[in-house]
PADREN-920994 format. One record per residue (C-alpha): residue number from 1; residue in one letter; z negated, x negated, y negated. Coordinates in steps of 0.05 Angstrom, whole numbers, plus 32768, in hexadecimal, padded with zeros to 4 digits. Example, Ala and Ser with C-alpha at 12.3 -4.5 7.8 and 13.67 -1.06 7.14 Angstrom:
(rec 1,"A",(7F64,7F0A,805A))
(rec 2,"S",(7F71,7EEF,8015))
END
This chain:
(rec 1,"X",(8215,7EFB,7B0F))
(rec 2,"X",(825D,7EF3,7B2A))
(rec 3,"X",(8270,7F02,7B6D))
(rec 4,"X",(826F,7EC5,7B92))
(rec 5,"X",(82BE,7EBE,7BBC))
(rec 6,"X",(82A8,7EB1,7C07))
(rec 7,"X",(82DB,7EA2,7C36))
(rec 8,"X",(82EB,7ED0,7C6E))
(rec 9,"X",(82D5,7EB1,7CB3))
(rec 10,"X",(8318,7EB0,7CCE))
(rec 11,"X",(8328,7E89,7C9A))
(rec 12,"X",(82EE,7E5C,7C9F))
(rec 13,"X",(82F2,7E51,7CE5))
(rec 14,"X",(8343,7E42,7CDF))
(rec 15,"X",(832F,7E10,7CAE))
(rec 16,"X",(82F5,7DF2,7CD1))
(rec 17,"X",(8332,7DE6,7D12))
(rec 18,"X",(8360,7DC6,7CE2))
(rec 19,"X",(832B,7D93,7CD1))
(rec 20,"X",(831A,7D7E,7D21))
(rec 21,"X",(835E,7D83,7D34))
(rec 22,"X",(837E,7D52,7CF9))
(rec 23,"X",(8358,7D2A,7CC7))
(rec 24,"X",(8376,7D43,7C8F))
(rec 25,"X",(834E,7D42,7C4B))
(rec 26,"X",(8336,7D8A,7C34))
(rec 27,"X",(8325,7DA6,7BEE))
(rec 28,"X",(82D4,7DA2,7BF6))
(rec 29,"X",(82B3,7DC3,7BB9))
(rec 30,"X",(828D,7D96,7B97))
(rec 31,"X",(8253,7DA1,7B60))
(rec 32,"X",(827B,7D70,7B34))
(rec 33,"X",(82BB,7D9B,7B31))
(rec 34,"X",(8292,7DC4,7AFC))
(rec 35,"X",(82AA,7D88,7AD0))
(rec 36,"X",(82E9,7D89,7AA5))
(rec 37,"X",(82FA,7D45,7ABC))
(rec 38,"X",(82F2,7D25,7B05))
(rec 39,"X",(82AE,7D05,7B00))
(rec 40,"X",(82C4,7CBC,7B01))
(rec 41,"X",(82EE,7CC8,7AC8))
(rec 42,"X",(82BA,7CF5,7A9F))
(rec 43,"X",(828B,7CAD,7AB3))
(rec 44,"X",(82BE,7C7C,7A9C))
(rec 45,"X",(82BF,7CAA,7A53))
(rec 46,"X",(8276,7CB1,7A53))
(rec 47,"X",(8273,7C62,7A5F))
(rec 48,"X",(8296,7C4B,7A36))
(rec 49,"X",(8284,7C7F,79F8))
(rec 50,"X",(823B,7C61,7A0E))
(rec 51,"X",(824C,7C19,7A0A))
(rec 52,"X",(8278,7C22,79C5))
(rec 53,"X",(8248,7C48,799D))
(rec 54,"X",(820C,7C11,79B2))
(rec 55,"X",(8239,7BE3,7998))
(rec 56,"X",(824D,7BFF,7957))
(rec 57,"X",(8205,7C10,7942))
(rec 58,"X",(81E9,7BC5,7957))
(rec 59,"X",(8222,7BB0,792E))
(rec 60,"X",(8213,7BDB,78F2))
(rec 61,"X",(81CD,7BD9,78F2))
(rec 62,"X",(81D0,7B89,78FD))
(rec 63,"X",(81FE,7B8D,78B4))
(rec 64,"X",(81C0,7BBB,7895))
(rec 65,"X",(8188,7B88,78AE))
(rec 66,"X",(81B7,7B49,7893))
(rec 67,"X",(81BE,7B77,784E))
(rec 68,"X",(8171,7B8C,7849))
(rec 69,"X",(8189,7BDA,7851))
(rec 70,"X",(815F,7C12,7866))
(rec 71,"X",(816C,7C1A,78B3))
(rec 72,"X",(815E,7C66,78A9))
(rec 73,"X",(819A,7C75,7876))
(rec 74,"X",(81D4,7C87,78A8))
(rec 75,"X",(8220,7C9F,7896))
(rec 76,"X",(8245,7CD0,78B3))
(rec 77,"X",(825C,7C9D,78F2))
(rec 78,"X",(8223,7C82,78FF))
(rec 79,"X",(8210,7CCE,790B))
(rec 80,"X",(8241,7CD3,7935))
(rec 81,"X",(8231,7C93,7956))
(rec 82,"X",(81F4,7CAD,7966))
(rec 83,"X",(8205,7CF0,797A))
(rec 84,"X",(822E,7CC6,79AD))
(rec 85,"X",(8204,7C9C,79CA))
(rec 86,"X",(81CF,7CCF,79D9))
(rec 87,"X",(81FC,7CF8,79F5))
(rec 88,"X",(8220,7CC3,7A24))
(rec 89,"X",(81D4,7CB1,7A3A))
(rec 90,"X",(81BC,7CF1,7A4F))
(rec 91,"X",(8200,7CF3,7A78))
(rec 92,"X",(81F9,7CB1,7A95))
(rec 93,"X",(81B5,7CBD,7AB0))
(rec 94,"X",(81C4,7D02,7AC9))
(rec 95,"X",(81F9,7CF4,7AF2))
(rec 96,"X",(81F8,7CAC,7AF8))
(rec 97,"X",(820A,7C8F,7B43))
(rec 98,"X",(8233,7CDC,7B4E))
(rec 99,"X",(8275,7CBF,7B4D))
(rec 100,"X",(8260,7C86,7B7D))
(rec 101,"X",(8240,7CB1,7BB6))
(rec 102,"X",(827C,7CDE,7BAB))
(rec 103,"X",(82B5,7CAA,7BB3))
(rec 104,"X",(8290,7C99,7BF3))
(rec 105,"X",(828A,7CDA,7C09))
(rec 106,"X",(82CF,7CF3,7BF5))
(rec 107,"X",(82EE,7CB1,7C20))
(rec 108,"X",(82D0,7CCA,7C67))
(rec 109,"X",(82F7,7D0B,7C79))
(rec 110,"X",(82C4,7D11,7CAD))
(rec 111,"X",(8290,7D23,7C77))
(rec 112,"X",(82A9,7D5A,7C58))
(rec 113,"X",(8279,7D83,7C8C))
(rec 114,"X",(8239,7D61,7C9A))
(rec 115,"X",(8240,7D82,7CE2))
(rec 116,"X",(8270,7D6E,7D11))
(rec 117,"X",(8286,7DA2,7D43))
(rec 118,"X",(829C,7D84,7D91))
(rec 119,"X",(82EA,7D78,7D89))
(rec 120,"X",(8308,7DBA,7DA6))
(rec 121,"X",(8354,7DB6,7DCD))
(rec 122,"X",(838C,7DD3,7D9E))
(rec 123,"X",(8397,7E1B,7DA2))
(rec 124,"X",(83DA,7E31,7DC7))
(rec 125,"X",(8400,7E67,7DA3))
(rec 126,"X",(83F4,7E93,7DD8))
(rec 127,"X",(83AE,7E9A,7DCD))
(rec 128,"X",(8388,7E9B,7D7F))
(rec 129,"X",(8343,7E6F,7D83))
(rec 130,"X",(8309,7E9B,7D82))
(rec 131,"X",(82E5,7EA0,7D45))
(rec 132,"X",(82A0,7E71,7D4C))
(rec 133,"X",(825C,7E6A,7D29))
(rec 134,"X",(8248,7E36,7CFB))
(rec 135,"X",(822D,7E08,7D2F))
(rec 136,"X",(81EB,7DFE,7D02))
(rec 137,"X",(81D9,7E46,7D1C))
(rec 138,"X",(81DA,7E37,7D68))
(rec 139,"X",(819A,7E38,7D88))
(rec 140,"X",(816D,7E01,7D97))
(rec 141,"X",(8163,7E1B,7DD6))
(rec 142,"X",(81AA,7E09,7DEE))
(rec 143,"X",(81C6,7DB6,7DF1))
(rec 144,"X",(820D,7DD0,7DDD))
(rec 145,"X",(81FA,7DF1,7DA1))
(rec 146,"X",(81D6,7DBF,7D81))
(rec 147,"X",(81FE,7DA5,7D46))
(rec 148,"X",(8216,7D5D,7D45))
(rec 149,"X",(8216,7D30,7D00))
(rec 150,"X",(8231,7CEF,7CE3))
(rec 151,"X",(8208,7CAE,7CE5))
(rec 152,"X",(8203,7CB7,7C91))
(rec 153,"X",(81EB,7CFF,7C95))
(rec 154,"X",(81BD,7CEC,7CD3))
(rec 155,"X",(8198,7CC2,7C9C))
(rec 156,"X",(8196,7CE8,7C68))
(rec 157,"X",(817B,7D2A,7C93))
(rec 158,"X",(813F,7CFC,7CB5))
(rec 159,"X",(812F,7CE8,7C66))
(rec 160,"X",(812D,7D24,7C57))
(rec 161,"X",(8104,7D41,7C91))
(rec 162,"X",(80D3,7CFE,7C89))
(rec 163,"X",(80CD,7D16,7C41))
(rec 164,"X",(80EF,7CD5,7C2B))
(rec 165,"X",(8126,7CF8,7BFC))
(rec 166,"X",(8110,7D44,7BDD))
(rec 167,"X",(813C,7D76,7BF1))
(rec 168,"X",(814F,7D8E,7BA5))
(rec 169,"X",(8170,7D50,7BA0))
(rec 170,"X",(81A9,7D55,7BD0))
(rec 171,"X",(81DB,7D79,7BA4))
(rec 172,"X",(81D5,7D42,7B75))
(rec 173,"X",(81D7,7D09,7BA3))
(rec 174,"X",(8206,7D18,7BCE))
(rec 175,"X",(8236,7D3F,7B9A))
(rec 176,"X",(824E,7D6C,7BC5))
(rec 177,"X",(8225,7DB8,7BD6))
(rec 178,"X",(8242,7DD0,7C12))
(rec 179,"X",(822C,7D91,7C30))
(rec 180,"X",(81E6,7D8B,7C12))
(rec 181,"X",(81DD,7DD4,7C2E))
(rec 182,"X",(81EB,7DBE,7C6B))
(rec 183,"X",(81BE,7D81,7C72))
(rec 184,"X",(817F,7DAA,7C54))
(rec 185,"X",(8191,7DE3,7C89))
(rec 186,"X",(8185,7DAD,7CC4))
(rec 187,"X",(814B,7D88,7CAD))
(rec 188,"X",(812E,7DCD,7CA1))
(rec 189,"X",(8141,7DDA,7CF1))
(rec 190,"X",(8123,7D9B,7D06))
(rec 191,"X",(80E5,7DA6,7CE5))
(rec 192,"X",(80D5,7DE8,7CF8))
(rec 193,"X",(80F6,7DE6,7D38))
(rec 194,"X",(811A,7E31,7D28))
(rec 195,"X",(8162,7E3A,7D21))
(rec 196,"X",(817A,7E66,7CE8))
(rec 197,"X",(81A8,7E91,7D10))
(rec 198,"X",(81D4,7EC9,7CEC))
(rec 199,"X",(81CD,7EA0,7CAC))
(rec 200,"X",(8211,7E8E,7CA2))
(rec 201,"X",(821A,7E46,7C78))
(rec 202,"X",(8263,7E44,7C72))
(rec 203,"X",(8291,7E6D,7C43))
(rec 204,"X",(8269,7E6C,7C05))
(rec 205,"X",(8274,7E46,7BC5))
(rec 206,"X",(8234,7E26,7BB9))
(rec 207,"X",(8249,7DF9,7B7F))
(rec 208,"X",(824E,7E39,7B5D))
(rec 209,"X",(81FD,7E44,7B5F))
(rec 210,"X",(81EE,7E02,7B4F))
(rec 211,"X",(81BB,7DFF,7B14))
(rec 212,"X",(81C0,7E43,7B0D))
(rec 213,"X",(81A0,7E6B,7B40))
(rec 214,"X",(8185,7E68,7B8F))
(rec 215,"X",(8164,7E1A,7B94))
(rec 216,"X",(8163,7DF9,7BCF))
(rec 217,"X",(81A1,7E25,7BF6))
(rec 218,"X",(81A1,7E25,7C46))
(rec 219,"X",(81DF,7E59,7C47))
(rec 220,"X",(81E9,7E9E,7C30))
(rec 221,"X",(81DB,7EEF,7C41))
(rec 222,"X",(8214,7F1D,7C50))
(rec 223,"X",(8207,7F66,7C37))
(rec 224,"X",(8232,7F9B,7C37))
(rec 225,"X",(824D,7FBE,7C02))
(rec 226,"X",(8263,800A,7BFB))
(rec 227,"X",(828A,802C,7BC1))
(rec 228,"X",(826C,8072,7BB3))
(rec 229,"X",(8295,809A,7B86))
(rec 230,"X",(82BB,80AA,7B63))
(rec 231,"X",(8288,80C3,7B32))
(rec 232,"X",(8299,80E9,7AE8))
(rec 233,"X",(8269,80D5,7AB6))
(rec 234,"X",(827C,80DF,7A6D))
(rec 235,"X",(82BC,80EA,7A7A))
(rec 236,"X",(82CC,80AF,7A9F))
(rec 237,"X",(82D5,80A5,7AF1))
(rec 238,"X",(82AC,806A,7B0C))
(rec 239,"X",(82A8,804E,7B4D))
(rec 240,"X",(825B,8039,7B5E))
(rec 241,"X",(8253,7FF4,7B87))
(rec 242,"X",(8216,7FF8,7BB8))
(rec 243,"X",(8205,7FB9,7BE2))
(rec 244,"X",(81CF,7FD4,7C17))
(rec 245,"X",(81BB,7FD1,7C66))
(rec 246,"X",(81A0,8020,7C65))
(rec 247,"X",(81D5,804C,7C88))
(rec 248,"X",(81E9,8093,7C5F))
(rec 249,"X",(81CC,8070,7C24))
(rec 250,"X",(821C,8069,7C05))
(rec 251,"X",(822D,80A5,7C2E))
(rec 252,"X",(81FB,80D2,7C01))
(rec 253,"X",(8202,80B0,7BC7))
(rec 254,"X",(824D,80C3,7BCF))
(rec 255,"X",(823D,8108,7BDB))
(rec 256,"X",(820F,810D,7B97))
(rec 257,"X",(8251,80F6,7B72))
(rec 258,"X",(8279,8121,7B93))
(rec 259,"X",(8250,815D,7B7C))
(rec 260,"X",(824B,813B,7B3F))
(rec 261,"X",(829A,8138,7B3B))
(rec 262,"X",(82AC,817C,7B53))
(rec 263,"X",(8282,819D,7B14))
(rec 264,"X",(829A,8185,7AE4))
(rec 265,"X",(827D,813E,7ADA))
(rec 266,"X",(8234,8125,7AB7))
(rec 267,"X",(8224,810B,7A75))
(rec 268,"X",(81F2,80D1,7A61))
(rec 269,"X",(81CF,80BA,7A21))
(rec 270,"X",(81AB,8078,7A0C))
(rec 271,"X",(8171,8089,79F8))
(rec 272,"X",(8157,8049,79EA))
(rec 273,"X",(816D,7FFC,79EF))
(rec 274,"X",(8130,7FC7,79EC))
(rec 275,"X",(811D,7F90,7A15))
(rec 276,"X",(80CD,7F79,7A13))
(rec 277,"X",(80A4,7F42,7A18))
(rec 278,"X",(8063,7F3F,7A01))
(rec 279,"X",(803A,7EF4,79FC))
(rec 280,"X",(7FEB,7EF7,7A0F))
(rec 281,"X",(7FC6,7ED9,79D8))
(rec 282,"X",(7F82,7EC4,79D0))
(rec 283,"X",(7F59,7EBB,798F))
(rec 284,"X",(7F17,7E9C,7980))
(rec 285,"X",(7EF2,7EEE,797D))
(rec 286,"X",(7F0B,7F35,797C))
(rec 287,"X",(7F06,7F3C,792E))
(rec 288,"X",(7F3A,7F03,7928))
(rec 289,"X",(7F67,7F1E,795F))
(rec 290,"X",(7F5E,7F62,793C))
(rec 291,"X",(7F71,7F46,78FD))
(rec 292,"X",(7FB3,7F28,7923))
(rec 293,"X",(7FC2,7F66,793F))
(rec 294,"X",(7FC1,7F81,78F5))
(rec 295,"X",(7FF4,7F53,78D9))
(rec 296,"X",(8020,7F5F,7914))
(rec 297,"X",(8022,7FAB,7904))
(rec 298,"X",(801D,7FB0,78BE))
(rec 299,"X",(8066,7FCB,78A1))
(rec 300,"X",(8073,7F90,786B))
(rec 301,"X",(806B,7F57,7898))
(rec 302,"X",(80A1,7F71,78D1))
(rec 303,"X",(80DC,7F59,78A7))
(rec 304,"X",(80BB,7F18,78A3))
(rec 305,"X",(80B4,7F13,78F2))
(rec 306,"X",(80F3,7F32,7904))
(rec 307,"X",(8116,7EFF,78DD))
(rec 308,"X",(80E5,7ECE,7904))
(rec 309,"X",(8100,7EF2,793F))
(rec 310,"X",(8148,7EF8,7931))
(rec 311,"X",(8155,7EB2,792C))
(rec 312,"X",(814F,7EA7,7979))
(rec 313,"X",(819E,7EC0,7982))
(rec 314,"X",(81D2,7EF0,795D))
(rec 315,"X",(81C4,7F27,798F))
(rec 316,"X",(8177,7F30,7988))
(rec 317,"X",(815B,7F60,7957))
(rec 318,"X",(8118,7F76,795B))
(rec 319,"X",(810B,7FB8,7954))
(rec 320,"X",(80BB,7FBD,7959))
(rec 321,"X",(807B,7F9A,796E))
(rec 322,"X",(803F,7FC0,7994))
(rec 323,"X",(8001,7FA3,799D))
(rec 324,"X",(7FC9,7FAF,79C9))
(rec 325,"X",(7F77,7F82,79CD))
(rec 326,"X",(7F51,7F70,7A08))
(rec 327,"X",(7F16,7F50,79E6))
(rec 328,"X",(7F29,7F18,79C0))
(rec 329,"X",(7F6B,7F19,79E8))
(rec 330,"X",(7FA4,7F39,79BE))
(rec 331,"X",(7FE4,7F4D,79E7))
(rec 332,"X",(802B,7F55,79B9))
(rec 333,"X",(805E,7F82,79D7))
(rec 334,"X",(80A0,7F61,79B3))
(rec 335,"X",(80E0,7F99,79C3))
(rec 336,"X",(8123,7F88,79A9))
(rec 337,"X",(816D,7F98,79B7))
(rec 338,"X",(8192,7F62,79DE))
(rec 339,"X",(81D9,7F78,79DF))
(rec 340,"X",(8205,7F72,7A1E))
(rec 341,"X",(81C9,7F4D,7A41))
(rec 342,"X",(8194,7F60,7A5A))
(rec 343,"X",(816B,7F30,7A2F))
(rec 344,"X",(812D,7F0C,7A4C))
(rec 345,"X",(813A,7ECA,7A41))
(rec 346,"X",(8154,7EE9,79F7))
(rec 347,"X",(8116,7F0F,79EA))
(rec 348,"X",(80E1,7ECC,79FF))
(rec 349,"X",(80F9,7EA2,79C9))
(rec 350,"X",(8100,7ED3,7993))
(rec 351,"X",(80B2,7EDC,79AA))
(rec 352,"X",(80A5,7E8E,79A8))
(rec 353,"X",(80C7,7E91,7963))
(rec 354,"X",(8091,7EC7,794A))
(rec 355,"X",(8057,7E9A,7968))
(rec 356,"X",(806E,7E5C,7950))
(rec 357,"X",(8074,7E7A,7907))
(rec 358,"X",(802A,7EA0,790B))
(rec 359,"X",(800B,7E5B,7919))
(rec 360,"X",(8010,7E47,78DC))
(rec 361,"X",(7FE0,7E89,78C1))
(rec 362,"X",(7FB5,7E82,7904))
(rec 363,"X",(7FAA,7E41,791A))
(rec 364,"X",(7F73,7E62,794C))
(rec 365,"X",(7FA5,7E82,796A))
(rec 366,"X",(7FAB,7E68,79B6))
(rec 367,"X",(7FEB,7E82,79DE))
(rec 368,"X",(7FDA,7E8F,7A23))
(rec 369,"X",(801E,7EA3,7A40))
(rec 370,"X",(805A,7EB7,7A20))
(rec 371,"X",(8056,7EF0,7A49))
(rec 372,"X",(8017,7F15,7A56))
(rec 373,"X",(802F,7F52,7A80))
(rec 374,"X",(802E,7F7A,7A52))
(rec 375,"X",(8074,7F83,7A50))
(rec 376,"X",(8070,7F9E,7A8A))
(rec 377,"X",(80AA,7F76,7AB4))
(rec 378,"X",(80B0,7F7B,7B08))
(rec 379,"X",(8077,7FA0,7B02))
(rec 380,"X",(806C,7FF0,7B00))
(rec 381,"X",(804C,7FF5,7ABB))
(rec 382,"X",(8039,803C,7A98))
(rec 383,"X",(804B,8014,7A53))
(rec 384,"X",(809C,8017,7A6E))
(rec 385,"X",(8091,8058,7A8C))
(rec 386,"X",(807B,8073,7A46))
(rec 387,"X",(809E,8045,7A16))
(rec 388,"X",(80DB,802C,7A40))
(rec 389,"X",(80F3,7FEF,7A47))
(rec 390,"X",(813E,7FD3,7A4C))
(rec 391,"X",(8166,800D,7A4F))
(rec 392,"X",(813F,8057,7A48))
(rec 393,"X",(8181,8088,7A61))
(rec 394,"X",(8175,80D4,7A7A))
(rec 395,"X",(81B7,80EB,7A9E))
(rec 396,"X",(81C6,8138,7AAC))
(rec 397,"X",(81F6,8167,7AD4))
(rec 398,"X",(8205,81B0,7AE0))
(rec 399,"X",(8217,81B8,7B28))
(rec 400,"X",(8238,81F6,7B2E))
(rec 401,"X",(821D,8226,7B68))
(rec 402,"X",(825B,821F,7B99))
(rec 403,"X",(8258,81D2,7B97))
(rec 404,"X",(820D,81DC,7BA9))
(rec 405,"X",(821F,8203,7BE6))
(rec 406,"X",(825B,81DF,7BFA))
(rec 407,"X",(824E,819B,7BF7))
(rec 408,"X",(81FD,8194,7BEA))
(rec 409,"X",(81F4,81CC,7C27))
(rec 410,"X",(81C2,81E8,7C05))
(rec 411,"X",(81B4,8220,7BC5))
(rec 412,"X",(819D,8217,7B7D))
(rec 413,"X",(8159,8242,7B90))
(rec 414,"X",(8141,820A,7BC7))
(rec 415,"X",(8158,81D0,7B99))
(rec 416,"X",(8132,81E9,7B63))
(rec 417,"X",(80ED,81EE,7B91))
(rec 418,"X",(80ED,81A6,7BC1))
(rec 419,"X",(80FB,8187,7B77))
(rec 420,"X",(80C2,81A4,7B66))
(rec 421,"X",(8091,81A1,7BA0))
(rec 422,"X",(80AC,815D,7BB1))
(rec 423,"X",(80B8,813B,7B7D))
(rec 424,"X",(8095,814C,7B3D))
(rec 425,"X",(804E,8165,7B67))
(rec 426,"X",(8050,813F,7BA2))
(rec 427,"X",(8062,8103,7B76))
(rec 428,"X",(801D,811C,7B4D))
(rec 429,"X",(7FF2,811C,7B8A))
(rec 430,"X",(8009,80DE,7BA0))
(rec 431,"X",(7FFB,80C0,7B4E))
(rec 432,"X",(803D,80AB,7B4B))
(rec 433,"X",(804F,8081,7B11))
(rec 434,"X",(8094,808D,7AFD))
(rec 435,"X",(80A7,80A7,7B44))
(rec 436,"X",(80BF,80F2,7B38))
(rec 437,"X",(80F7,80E8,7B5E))
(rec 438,"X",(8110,80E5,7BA0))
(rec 439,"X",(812E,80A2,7BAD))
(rec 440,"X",(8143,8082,7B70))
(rec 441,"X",(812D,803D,7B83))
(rec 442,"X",(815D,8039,7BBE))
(rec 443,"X",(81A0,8043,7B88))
(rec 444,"X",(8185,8012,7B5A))
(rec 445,"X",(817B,7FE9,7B8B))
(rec 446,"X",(81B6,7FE6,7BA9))
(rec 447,"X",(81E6,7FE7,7B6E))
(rec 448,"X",(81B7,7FAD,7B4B))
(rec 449,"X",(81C8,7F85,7B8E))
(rec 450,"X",(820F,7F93,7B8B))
(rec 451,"X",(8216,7F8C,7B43))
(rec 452,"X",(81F1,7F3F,7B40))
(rec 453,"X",(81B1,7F64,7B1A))
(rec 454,"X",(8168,7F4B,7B26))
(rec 455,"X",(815A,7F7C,7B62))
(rec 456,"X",(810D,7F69,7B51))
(rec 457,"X",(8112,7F93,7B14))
(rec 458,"X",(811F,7FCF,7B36))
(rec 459,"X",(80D9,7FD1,7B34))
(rec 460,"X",(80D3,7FF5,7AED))
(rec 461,"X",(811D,800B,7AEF))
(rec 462,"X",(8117,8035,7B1D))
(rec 463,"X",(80E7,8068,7AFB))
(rec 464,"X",(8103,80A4,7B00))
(rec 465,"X",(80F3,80F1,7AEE))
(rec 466,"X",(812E,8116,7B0D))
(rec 467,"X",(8126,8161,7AF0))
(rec 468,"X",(8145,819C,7B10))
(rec 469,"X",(814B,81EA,7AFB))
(rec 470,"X",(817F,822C,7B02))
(rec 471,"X",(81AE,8232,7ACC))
(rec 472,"X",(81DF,8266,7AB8))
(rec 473,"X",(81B7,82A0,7AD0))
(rec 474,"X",(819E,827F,7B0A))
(rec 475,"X",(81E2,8270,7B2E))
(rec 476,"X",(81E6,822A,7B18))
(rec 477,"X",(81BB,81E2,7B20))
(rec 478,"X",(81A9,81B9,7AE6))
(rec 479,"X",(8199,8170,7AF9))
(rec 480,"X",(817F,813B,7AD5))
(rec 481,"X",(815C,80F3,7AD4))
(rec 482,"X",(8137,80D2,7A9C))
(rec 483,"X",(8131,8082,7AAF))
(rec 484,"X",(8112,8063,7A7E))
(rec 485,"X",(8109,8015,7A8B))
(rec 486,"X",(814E,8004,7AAD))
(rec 487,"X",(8155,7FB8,7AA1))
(rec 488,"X",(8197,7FA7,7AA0))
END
């Protein structure tokens, strides 16, 4: 996921004085600037490609009934024709009336918010305005605060807190986010009576999220984000993004490169690449799901899937199918290499492609869910722990005994036993699964965050077996992780 440009609030609130101290129009984003055209020129093209094509096949299809020729024999522009018409129509009634709520909504300049802060006097030079909340995050507990609307979006807040219009809908009526946002923040107020203070609505680009991620937006989270670094692995310097709210989090992180940095660097190795999903299937008894689970694993039959498989995209290849019974139920662990992604969506269809194809040989066959959880995914599993999933990496580094002393505080004797004690046998006691380390979790975590990952999969990407031991007759640390199921 990109980073999404906010807008400082100095800026925001500079902008927010313009607009009450001169009605001048502003550049509002709206979810139709995605479009290469403005929308009531992409409507006029998608009109009138509608209204020609309808015309050109009544006209040619009135010549075939007047000649007694099959309706069903088309050339190559009546193809197109009809490529055109379908096209315009799924346009028309996806966006149809956008353009006219727009041009209404574009003509008030007193819409562009759909709160209205009370007119404030001009600044003097001698004295900058102070920077001021969003006025939807006053509290309801004080008259002044409470924010103050437009006749239009006084009607369409009390439809949507009457349950007249859906919420979801806003964006698309109205055509603009930041205002849709906005209303759906203060019918939410009005009908729980709560305030969402320190949720700041302003300064965020929420056209950029529409359709894509985050329904139904009331306003953003601010996070902070540290650098930690820089840190020498393989040769190369990188500088580690962290977004988190724990303090000496970044600060130790830091530290751990620095070590890192000041012997000599740390070397990595892939030692697998695989995304998994794995469809729950049912079958009519356990003798025909055993005889599935035969055909899925017998040698001459995987080129046959995987080409079943492949045809999903030009990244996916499978690389092997692993399948376990429950009864009659039959669960099929599909891996395969996704490239640059990290693949789910890549990996479900190659799947549906396999199931589709073995319908045809089992017709019994009833698919429960495409996936059955036995991939495992947000969810610790021993099956990633053991066979990895996404990315299976082990990292290592000699820290060399001064380094330990002068920037760890510590010595390679001590290291060597609290890795041990703590986190390979106290992890034992506790039957930890995949937790032999000391905080993994919180990295991932943070540079997932940062770095626009799912932070719900740190779940399984966080196992970790971090490994310590004296090297070089005893004077020196060797470190290392093994992660095997980083989904990235």
């Amino acid at each position: 996921m990109d980073v999404r440009r906010r807008l400082p609030p100095s800026s925001a609130a500079a902008a927010r004085a313009r607009r009450h101290a001169k009605p001048a129009p502003t550049n509002q984003v709206q979810a139709s600037d995605a479009l290469p055209l403005p929308i009531r020129h992409t409507n006029l093209l998608f009109s009138a490609l509608f209204a020609a094509s309808l015309v050109f096949l009544m006209r040619r299809w009135r010549e075939k009934v007047r000649l007694s020729s099959p309706l069903h024999v088309v050339d190559l522009a009546e193809i197109t024709a009809i490529v055109g018409l379908v096209a315009s129509l799924i346009y028309l009634i996806s966006f149809f009336g956008i353009a006219f709520v727009q041009s209404i909504v574009s003509s008030n300049d007193e819409e562009d918010d759909f709160i209205l802060s009370p007119a404030a006097p001009a600044p003097t030079p001698a004295s900058a305005p102070a920077p001021k909340l969003c006025s939807l995050l006053g509290s309801t507990d004080s008259a002044e605060k409470l924010p103050e609307v437009t006749a239009d979006d006084e009607e369409i807040i009390a439809s949507v807190v009457a349950g007249k219009t859906p919420s979801y809908v806003l964006e698309s009526k109205l055509g603009d986010c930041r205002r849709a946002a906005g209303i759906r923040r203060e019918a939410l107020r009005r009908t729980t009576g709560r305030a969402m203070e320190g949720l700041p609505l302003d300064g965020f680009d929420y056209a950029s999220i529409l359709g894509q991620c985050c329904e139904l937006p009331v306003g953003y989270v601010q996070l902070p984000v540290g650098i930690a670094g820089p840190l020498l692995l393989d040769g190369r310097q990188y500088y580690v993004p962290m977004a988190t709210t724990e303090g000496c989090l970044v600060a130790s992180t830091n530290r751990g490169c620095k070590a890192i940095m000041e012997s000599g660097g740390a070397s990595s190795v892939v030692l697998r690449d695989g995304m998994t999903r794995a469809p729950a299937l049912r079958l009519p008894s356990a003798r025909r799901a055993a005889e599935l689970k035969a055909y899925m694993e017998e040698p001459n039959n995987f080129e046959t899937i995987s080409l079943m498989f492949n045809k999903s995209s030009r990244f996916a290849r499978l690389q092997d199918v692993h399948c376990a019974l429950a009864g009659r139920n039959l669960y099929m662990r599909f891996s395969c290499s996704t490239g640059d992604a990290m693949g789910m969506n890549m990996v479900s269809k190659g799947v549906q492609n396999v199931l589709d194809y073995l319908q045809s040989d089992f017709p019994d066959m009833d698919v429960i869910s495409i996936s059955g959880n036995f991939c495992a995914d947000k969810k610790p599993a021993a099956v990633n722990w053991i066979e990895g999933r996404g990315k299976s990496v082990v990292c290592e580094a000699i820290i060399k005994e001064e380094v330990v002393k002068k920037v760890l505080k510590t010595n390679v004797p001590a290291l060597v036993e609290l890795n041990m004690i703590k986190n390979l046998a106290g992890s034992a006691v506790a039957g930890a699964l995949g937790g032999f380390n000391a905080h993994a979790s919180n990295i991932v975590s943070a540079v997932f965050i940062a770095t626009g990952q799912d932070p719900a999969q740190n779940v399984e990407s966080s196992h970790c077996i971090t490994m310590m031991e004296a090297t070089n007759d005893g004077k020196d640390l060797h470190v290392s992780v093994t992660m095997p199921s980083i989904e990235v």
